[in-house]
C-alpha positions in Angstrom: -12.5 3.4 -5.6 -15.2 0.8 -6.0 -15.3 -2.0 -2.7 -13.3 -5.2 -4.4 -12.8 -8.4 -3.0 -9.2 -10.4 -2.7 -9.3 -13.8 -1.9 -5.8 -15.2 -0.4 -4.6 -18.2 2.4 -2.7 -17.8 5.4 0.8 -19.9 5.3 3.2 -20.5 7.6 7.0 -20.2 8.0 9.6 -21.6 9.8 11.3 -19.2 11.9 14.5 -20.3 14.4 13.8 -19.9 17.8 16.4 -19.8 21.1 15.7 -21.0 24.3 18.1 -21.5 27.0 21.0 -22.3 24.6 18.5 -24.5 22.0 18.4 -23.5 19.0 14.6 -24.7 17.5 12.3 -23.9 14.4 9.1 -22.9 15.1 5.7 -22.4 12.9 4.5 -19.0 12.9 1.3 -18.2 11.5 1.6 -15.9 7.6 0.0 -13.5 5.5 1.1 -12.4 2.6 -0.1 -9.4 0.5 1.3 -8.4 -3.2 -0.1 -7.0 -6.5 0.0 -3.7 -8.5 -3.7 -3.8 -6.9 -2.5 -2.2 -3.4 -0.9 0.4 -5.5 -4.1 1.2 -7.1 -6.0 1.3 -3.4 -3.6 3.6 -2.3 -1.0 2.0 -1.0 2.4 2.5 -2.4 5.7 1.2 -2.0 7.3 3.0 1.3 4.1 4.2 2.5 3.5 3.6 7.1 0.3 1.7 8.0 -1.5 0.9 10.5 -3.1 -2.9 11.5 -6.2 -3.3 13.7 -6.6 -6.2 14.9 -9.7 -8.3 16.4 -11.1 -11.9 16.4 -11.3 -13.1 12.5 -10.6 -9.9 11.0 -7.8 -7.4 10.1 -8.1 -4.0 9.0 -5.5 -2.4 7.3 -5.3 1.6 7.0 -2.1 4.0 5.5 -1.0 6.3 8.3 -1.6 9.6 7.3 1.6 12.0 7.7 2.9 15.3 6.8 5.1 13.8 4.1 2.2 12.0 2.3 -0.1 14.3 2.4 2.6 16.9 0.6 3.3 14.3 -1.9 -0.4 13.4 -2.5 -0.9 17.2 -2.9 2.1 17.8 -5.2 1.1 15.0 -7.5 -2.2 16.6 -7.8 -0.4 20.3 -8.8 1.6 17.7 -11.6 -1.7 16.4 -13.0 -3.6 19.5 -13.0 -0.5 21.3 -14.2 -0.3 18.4 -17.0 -3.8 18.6 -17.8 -3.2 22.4 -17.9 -0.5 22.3 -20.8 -1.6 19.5 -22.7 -5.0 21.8 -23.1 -2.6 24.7 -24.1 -0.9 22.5 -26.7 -4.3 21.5 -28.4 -5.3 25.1 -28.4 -1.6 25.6 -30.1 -2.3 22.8 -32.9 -5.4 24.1 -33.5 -4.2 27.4 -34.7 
């Protein structure tokens, strides 16, 4: 997948707070990430990640586990298995 670029803005949001028996609202610092686009980068719904964190810059990676890797391999079977019969069917037709 070709290297795009995503231009967002980090929000805040009130989140309550207790300290010795106070109950306060504090800012915390926001990010938030949605689109059909992290879908297409390879990052579906239910999927682990990991965050790296350093000074100015996040990195975000999918965690790599047996279950993914047996669904990433079974939709490959579907597509080549797809692929497979919809060439049969044209060879079919063209009888």
């Amino acid at each position: 997948m070709e290297i795009q670029t995503r231009l967002g803005k980090m929000h805040y949001k009130h989140v309550q707070s207790q300290r010795l028996g106070w109950t306060n609202y504090i800012q915390m610092p926001w990010l938030n990430l949605s689109g059909q686009w992290l879908e297409k980068a390879g990052f579906p719904v239910g999927e682990p990640i990991v965050i790296k964190v350093s000074k100015n810059k996040l990195v975000i990676t999918k965690i790599k586990t047996e279950k993914n890797e047996c669904a990433n391999s079974e939709r490959k079977k579907c597509r080549k298995k797809n692929t497979n019969s919809k060439s049969r069917e044209n060879e079919t037709v063209g009888v």
